[in-house]
FIDREN-498603 format. One line per field, with one value per atom (N, C-alpha, C, O): residue in one letter; x, y, z; residue number from 0; atom name. Coordinates in steps of 0.001 Angstrom, whole numbers. Example, Ala and Ser with C-alpha at 12.3 -4.5 7.8 and 13.67 -1.06 7.14 Angstrom:
% residues 2
type	A,A,A,A,S,S,S,S
xx	13190,12300,13200,14236,12850,13670,12900,13409
yy	-5690,-4500,-3300,-3319,-2250,-1060,30,1138
zz	7800,7800,7800,8465,7080,7140,7870,8039
seq	0,0,0,0,1,1,1,1
atom	N,CA,C,O,N,CA,C,O
***
This chain:
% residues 162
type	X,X,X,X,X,X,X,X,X,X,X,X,X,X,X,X,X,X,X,X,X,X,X,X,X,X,X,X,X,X,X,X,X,X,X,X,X,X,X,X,X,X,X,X,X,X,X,X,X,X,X,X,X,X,X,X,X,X,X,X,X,X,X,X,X,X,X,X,X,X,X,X,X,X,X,X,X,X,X,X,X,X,X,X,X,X,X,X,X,X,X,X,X,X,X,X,X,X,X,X,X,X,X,X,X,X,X,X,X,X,X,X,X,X,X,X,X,X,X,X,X,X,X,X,X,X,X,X,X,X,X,X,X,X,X,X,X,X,X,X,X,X,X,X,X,X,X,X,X,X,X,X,X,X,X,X,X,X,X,X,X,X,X,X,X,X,X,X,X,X,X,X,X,X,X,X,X,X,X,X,X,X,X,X,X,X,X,X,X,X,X,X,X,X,X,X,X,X,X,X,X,X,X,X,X,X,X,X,X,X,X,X,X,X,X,X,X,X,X,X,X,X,X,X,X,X,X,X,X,X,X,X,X,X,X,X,X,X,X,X,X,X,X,X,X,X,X,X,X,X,X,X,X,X,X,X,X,X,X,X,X,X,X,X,X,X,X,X,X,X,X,X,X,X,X,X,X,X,X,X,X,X,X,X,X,X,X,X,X,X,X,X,X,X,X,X,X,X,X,X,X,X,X,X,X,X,X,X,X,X,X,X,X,X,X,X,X,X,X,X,X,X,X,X,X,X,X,X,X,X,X,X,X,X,X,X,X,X,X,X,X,X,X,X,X,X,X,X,X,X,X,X,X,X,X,X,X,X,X,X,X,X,X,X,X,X,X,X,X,X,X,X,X,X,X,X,X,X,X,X,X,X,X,X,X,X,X,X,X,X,X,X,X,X,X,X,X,X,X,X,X,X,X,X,X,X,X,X,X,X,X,X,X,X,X,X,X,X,X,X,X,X,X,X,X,X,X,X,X,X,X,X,X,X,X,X,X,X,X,X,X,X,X,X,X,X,X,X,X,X,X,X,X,X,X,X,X,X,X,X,X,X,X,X,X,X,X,X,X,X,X,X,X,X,X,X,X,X,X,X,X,X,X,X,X,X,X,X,X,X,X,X,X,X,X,X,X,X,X,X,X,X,X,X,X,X,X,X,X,X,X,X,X,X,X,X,X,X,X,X,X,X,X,X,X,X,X,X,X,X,X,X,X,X,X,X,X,X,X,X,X,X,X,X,X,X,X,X,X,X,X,X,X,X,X,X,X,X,X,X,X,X,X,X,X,X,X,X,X,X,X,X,X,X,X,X,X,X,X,X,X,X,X,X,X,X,X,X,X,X,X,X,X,X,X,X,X,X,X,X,X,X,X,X,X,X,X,X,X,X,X,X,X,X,X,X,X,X,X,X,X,X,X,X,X,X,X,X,X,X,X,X,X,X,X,X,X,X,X,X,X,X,X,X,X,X,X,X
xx	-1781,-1595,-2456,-2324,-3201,-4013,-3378,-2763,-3528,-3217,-3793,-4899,-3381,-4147,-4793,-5604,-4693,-6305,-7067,-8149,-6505,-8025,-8551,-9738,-7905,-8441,-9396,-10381,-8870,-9604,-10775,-11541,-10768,-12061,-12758,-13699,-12450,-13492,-14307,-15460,-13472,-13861,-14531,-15397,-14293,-15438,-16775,-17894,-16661,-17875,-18654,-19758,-18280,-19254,-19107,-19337,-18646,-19187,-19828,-20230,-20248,-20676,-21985,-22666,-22380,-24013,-23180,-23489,-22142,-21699,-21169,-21138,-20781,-20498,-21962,-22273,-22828,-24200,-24861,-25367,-24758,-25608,-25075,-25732,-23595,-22991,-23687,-24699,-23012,-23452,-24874,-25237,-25480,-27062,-27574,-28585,-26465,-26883,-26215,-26619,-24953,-24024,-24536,-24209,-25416,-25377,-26324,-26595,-27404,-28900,-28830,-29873,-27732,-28238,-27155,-25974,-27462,-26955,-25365,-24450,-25179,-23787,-23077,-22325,-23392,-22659,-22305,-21280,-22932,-23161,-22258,-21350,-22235,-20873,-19705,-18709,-19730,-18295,-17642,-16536,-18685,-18173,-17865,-16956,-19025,-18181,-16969,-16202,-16229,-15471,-14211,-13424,-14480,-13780,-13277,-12125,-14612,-14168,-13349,-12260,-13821,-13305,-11561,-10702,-11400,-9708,-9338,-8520,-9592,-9477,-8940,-7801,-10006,-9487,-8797,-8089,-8541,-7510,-6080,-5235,-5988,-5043,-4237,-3046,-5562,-5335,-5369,-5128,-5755,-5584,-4257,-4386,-3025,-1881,-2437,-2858,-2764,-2507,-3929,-4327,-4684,-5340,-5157,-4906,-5388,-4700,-6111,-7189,-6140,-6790,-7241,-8227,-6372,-6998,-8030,-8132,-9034,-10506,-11173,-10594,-12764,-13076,-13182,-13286,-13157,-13057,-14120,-14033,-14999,-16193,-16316,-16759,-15688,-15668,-14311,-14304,-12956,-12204,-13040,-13365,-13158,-13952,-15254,-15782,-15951,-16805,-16005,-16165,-14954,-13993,-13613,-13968,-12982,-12992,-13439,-12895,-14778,-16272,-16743,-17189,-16701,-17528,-16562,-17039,-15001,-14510,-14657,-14899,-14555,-14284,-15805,-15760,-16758,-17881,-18170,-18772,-17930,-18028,-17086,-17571,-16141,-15017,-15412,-15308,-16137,-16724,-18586,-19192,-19115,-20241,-19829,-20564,-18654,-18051,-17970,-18519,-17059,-16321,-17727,-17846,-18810,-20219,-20954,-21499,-21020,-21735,-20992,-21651,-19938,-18826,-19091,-18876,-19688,-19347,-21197,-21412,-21818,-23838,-23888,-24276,-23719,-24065,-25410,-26139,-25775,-26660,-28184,-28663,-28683,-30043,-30397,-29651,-31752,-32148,-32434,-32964,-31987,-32325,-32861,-33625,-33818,-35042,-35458,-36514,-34487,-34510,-34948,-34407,-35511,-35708,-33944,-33211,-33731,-32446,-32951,-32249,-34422,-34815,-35610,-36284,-35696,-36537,-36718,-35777,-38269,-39298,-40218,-40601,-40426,-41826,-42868,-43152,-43874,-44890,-46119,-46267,-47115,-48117,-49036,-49166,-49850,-50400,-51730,-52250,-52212,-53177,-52772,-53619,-51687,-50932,-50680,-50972,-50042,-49943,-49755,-48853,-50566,-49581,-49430,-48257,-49948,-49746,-48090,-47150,-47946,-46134,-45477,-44688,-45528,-44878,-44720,-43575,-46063,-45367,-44402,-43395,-44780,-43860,-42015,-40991,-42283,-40868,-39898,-38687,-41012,-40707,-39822,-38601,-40676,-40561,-39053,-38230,-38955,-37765,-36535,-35372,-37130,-35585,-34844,-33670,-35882,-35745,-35258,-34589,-35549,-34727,-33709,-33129,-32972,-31780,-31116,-30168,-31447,-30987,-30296,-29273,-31040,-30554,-29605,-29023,-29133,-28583,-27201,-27130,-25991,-24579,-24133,-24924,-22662,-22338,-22330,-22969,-21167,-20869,-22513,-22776,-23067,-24759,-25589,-26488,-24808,-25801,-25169,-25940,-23680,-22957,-22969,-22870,-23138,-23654,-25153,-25311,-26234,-27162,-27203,-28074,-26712,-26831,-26598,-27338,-24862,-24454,-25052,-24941,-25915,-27223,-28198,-28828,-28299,-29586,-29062,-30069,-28126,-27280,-27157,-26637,-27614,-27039,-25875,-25635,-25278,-23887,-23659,-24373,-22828,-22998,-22032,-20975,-22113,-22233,-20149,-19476,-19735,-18008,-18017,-17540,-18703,-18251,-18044,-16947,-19355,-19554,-18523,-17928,-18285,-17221,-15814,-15192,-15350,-14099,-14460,-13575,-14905,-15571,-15438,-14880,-16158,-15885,-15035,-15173,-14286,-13009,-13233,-12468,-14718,-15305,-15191,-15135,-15183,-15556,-17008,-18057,-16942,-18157,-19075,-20284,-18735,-19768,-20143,-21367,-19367,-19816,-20767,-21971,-20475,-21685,-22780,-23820,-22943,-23721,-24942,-26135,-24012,-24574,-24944,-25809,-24448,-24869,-26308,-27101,-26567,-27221,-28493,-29438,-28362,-29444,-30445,-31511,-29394,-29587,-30158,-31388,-29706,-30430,-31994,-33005,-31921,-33042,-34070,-35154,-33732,-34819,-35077,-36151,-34092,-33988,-35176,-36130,-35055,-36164,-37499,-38550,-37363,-38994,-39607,-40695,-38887,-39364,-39856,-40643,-39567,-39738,-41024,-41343,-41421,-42451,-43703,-44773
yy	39421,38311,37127,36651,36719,35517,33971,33701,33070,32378,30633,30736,30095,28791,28134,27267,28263,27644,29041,29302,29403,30476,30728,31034,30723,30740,29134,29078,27929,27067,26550,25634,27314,27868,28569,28063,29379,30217,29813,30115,29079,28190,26694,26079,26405,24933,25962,25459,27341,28111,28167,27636,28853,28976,27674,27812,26178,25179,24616,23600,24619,23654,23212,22871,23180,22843,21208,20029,21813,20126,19168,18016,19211,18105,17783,16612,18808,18414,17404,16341,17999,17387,15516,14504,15753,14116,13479,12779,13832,13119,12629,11690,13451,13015,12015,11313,12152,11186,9177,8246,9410,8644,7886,6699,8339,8225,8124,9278,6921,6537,7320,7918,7458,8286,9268,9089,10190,11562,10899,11447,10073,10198,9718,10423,8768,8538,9491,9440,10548,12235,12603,12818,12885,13547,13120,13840,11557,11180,11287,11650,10876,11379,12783,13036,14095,15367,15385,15670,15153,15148,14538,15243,13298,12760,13451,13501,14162,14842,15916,16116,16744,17824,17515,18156,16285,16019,15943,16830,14943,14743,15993,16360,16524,18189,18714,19076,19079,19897,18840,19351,18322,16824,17216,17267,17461,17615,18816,18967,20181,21305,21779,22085,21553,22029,21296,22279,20369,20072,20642,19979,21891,21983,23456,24533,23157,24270,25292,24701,26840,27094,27047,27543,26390,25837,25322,24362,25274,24175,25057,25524,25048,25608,24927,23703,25662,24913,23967,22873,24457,23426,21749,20722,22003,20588,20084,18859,20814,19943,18999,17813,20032,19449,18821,18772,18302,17326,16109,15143,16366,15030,14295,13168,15023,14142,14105,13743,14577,14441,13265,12367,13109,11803,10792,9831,10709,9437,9270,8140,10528,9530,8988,8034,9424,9095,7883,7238,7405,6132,5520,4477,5752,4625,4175,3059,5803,4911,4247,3589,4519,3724,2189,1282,1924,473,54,-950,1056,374,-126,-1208,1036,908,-371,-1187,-592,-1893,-3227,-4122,-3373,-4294,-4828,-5993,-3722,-3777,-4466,-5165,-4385,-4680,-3586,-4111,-2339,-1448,-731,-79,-805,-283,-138,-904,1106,1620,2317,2742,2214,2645,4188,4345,5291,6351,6525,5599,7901,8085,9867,10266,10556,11452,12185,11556,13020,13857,14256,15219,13368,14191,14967,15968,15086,15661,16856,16483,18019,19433,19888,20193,19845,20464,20829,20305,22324,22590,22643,23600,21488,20678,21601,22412,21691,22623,21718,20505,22732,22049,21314,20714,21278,20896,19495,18678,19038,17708,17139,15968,17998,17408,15674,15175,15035,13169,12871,12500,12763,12148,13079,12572,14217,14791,14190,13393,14314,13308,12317,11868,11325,9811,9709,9020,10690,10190,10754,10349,11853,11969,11272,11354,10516,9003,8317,8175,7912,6905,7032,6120,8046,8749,8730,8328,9177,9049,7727,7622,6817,5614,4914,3911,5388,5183,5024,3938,6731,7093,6298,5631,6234,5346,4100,3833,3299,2193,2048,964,3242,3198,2585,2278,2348,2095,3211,4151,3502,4329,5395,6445,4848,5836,6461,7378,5751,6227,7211,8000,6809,7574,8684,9494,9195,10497,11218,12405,9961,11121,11815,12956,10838,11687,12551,13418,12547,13662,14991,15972,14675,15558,16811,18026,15335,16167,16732,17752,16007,16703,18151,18777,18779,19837,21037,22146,20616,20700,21118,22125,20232,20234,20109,19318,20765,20030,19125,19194,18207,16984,17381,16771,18160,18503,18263,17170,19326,19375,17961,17625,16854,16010,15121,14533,14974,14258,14279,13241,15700,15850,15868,16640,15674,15055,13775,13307,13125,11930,10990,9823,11863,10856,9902,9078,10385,9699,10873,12098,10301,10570,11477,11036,13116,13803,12713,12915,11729,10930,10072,10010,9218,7951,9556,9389,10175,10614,10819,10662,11074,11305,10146,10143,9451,7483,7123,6251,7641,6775,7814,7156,9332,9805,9117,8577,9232,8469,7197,6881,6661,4644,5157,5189,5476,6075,6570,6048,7699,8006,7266,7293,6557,5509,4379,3803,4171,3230,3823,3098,4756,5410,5568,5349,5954,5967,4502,4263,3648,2438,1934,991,2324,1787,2882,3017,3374,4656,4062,4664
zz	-11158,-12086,-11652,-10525,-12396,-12270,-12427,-13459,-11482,-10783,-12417,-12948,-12596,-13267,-12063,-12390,-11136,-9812,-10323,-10850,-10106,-10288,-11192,-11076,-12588,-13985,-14198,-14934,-13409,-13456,-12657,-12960,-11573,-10656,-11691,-12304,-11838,-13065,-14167,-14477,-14680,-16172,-15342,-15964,-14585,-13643,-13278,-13378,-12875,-12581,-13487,-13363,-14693,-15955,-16947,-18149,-16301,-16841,-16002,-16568,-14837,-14143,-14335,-13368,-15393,-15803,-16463,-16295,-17173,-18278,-17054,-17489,-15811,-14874,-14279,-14061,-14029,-13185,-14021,-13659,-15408,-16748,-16925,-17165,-16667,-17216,-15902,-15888,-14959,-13683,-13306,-12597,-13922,-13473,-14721,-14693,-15991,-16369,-16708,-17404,-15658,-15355,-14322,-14343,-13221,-12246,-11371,-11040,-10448,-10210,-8883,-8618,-7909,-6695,-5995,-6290,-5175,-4735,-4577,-5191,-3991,-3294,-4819,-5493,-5046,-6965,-7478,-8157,-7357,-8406,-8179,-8982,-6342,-5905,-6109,-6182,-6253,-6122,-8021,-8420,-8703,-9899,-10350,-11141,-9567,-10000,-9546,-10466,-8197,-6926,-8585,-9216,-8740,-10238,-11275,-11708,-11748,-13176,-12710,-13248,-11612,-11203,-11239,-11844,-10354,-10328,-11235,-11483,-12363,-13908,-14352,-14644,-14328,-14797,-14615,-15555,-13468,-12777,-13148,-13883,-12968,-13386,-14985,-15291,-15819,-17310,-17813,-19010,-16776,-16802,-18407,-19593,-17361,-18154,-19217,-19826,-19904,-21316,-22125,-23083,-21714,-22209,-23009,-22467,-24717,-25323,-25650,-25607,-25983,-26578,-27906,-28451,-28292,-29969,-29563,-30328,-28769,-28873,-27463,-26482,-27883,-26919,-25527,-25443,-24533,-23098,-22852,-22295,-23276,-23135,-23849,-23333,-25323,-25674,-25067,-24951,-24575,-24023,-22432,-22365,-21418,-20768,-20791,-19680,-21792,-22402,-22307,-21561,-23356,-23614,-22149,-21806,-21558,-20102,-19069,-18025,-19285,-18154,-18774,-18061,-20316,-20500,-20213,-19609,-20539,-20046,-19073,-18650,-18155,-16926,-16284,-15508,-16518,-16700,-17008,-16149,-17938,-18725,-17705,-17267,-17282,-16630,-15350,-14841,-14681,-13258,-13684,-12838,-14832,-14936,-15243,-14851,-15944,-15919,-14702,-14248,-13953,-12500,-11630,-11056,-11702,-10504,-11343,-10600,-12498,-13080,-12721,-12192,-12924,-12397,-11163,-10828,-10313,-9079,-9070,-8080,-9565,-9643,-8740,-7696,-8517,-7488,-8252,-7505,-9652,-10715,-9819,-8983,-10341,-9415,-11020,-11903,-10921,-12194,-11538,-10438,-12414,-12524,-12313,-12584,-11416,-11720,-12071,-12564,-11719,-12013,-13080,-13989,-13577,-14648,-15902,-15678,-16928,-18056,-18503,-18651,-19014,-19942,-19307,-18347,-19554,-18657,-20328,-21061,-20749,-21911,-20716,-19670,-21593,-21150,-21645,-22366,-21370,-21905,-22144,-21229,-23223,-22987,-22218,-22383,-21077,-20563,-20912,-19971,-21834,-22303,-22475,-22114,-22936,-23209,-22138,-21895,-21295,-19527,-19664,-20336,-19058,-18575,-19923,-19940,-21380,-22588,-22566,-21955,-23175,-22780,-22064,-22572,-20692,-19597,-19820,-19773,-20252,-20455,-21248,-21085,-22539,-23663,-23514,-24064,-22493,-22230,-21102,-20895,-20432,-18891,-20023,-19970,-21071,-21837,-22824,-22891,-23372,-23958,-22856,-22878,-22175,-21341,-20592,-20239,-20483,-20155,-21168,-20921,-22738,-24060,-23865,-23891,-23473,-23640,-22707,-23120,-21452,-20524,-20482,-19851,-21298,-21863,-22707,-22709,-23783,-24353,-23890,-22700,-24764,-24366,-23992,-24071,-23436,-22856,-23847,-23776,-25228,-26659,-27434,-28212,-26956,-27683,-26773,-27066,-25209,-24344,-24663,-25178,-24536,-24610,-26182,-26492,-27055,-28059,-28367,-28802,-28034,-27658,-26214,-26282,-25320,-24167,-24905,-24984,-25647,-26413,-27535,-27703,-28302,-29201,-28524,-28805,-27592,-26807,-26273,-25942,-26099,-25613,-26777,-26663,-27582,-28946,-29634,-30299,-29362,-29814,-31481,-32097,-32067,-33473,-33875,-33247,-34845,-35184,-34941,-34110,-35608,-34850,-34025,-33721,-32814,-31636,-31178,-30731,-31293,-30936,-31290,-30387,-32216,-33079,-32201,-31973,-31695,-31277,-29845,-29476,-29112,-27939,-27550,-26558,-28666,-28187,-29372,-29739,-29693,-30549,-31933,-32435,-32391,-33526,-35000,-34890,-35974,-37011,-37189,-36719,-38097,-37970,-38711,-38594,-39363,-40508,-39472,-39360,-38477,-37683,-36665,-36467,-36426,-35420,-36238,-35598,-37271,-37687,-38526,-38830,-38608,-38216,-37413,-37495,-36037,-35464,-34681,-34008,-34802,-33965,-34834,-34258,-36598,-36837,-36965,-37492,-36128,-35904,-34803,-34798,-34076,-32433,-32715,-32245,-33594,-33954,-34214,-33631,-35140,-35551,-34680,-34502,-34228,-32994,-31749,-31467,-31282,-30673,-31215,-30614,-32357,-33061,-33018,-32494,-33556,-33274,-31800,-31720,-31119,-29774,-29060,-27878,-29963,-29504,-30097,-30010
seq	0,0,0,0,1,1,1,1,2,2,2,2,3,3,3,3,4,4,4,4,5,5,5,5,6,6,6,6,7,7,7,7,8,8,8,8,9,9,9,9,10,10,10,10,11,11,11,11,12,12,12,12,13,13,13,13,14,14,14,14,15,15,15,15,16,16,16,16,17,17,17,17,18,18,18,18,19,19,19,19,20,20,20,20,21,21,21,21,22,22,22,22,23,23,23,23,24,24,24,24,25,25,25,25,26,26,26,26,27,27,27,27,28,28,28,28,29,29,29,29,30,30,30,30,31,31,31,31,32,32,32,32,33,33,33,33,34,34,34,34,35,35,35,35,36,36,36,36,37,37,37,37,38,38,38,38,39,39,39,39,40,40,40,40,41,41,41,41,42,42,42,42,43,43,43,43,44,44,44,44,45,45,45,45,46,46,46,46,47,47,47,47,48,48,48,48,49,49,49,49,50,50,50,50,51,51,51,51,52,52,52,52,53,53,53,53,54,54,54,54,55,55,55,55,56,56,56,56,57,57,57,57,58,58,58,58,59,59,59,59,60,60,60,60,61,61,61,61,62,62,62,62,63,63,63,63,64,64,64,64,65,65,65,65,66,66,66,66,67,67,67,67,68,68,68,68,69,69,69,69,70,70,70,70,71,71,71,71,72,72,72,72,73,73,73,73,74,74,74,74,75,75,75,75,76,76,76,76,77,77,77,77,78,78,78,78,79,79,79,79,80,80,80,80,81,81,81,81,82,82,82,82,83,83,83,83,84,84,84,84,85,85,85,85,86,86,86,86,87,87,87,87,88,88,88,88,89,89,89,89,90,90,90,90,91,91,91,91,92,92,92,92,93,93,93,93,94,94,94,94,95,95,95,95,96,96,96,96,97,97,97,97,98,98,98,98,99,99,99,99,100,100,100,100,101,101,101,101,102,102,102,102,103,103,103,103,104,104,104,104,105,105,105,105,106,106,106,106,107,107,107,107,108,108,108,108,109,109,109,109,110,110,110,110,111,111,111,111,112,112,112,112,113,113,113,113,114,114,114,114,115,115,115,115,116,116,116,116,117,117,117,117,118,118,118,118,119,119,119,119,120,120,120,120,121,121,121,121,122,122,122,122,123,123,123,123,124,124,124,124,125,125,125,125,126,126,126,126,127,127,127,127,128,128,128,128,129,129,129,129,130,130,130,130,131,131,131,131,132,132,132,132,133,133,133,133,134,134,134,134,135,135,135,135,136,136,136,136,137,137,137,137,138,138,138,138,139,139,139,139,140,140,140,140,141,141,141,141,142,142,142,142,143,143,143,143,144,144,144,144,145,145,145,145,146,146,146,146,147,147,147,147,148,148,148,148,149,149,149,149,150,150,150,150,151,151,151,151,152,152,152,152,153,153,153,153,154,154,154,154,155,155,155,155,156,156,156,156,157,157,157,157,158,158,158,158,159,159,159,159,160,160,160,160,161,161,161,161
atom	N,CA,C,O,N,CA,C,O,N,CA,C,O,N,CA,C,O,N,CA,C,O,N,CA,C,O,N,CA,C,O,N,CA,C,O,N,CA,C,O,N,CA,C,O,N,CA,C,O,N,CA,C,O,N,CA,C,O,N,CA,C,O,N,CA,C,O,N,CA,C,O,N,CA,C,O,N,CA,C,O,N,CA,C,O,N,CA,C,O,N,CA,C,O,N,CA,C,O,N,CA,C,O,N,CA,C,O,N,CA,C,O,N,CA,C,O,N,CA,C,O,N,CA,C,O,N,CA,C,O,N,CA,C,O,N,CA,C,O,N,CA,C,O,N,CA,C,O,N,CA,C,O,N,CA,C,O,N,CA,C,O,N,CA,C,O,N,CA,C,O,N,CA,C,O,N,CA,C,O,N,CA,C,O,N,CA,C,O,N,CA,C,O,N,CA,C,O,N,CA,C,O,N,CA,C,O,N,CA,C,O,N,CA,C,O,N,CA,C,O,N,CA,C,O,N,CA,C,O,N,CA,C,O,N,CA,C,O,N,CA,C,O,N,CA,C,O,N,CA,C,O,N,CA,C,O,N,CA,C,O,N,CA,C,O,N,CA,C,O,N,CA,C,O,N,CA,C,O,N,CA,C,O,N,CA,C,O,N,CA,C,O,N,CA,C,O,N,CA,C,O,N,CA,C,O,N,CA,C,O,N,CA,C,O,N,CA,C,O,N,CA,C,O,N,CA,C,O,N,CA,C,O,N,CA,C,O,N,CA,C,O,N,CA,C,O,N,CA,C,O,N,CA,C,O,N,CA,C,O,N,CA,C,O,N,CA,C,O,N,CA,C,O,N,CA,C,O,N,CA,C,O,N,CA,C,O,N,CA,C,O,N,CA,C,O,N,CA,C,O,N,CA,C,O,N,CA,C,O,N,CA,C,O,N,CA,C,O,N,CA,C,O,N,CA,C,O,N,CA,C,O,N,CA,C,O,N,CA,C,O,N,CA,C,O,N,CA,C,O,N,CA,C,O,N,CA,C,O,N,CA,C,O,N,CA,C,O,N,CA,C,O,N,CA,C,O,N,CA,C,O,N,CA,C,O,N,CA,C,O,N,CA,C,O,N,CA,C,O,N,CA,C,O,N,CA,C,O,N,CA,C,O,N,CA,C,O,N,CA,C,O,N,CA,C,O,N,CA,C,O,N,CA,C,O,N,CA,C,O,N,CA,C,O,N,CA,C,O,N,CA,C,O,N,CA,C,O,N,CA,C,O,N,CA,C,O,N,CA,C,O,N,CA,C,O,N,CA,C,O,N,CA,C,O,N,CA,C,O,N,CA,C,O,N,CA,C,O,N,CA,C,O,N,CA,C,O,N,CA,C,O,N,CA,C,O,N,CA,C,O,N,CA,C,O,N,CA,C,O,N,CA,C,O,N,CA,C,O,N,CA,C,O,N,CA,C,O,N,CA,C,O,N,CA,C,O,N,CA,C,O,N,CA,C,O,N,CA,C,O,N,CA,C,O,N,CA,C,O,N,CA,C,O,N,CA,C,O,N,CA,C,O,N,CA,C,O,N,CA,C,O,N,CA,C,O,N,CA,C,O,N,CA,C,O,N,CA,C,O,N,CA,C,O,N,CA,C,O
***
């Protein structure tokens, strides 16, 4: 008989791309990363029991990787502890013929997203994942029409700045 630690070891195994993914983009250096997976991970396990299969595992654990995400990017800004990112969010593989013109324009894009607010950064991470405009919606507690407002204010919001 299987154990709920161990069914939830399992299901953190074949998600652990969506905690690496929030964190690196929550978060400007190594020890931050850790202490926020170290976070979501408890979160989880914490909110385990209330998680039903009516919804897939993945957008439940979305839903509270990005809060708590968002709660310690408040707490570390609060605090001015803020280091600008520098890491790579975005992995395209560029043809090489395009080489530094690609690159810049994806430095530049992600330094976009970066800036964004917290609710703008997690719904584009989200799109960028490709999530659809539901998933996203029941993720992060919005309306499928307001995501879909707002991914296109973002949008244009980015083109403009290009």
């Amino acid at each position: 008989m299987t154990t709920d630690k161990e069914i939830f070891v399992q299901l953190i195994q074949e998600h652990k791309k969506i905690i690496f993914k929030i964190c690196n983009s929550y978060c400007s250096n190594e020890g931050d990363r850790e202490d926020l997976a170290q976070e979501i991970v408890f979160n989880l396990w914490k909110s385990f029991g209330s998680f039903t299969p009516d919804y897939k595992f993945s957008t439940w654990m979305y839903r509270i990787a990005l809060n708590v995400a968002i709660s310690f990017y408040r707490k570390e800004t609060r605090a001015i502890r803020f280091d600008r990112y520098t890491e790579n969010l975005l992995v395209v593989a560029a043809d090489p013929d395009e080489g530094v013109e690609t690159e810049r324009k994806l430095s530049l894009l992600q330094q976009f997203i970066l800036a964004l607010n917290e609710i703008d950064k997690s719904i584009m991470l989200l799109y960028l994942d490709d999530k659809s405009y539901k998933e996203i919606a029941e993720i992060t507690g919005i309306s499928v029409s307001n995501v879909a407002t707002k991914i296109n204010r973002i949008k244009t919001s980015l083109k403009s700045k290009f």
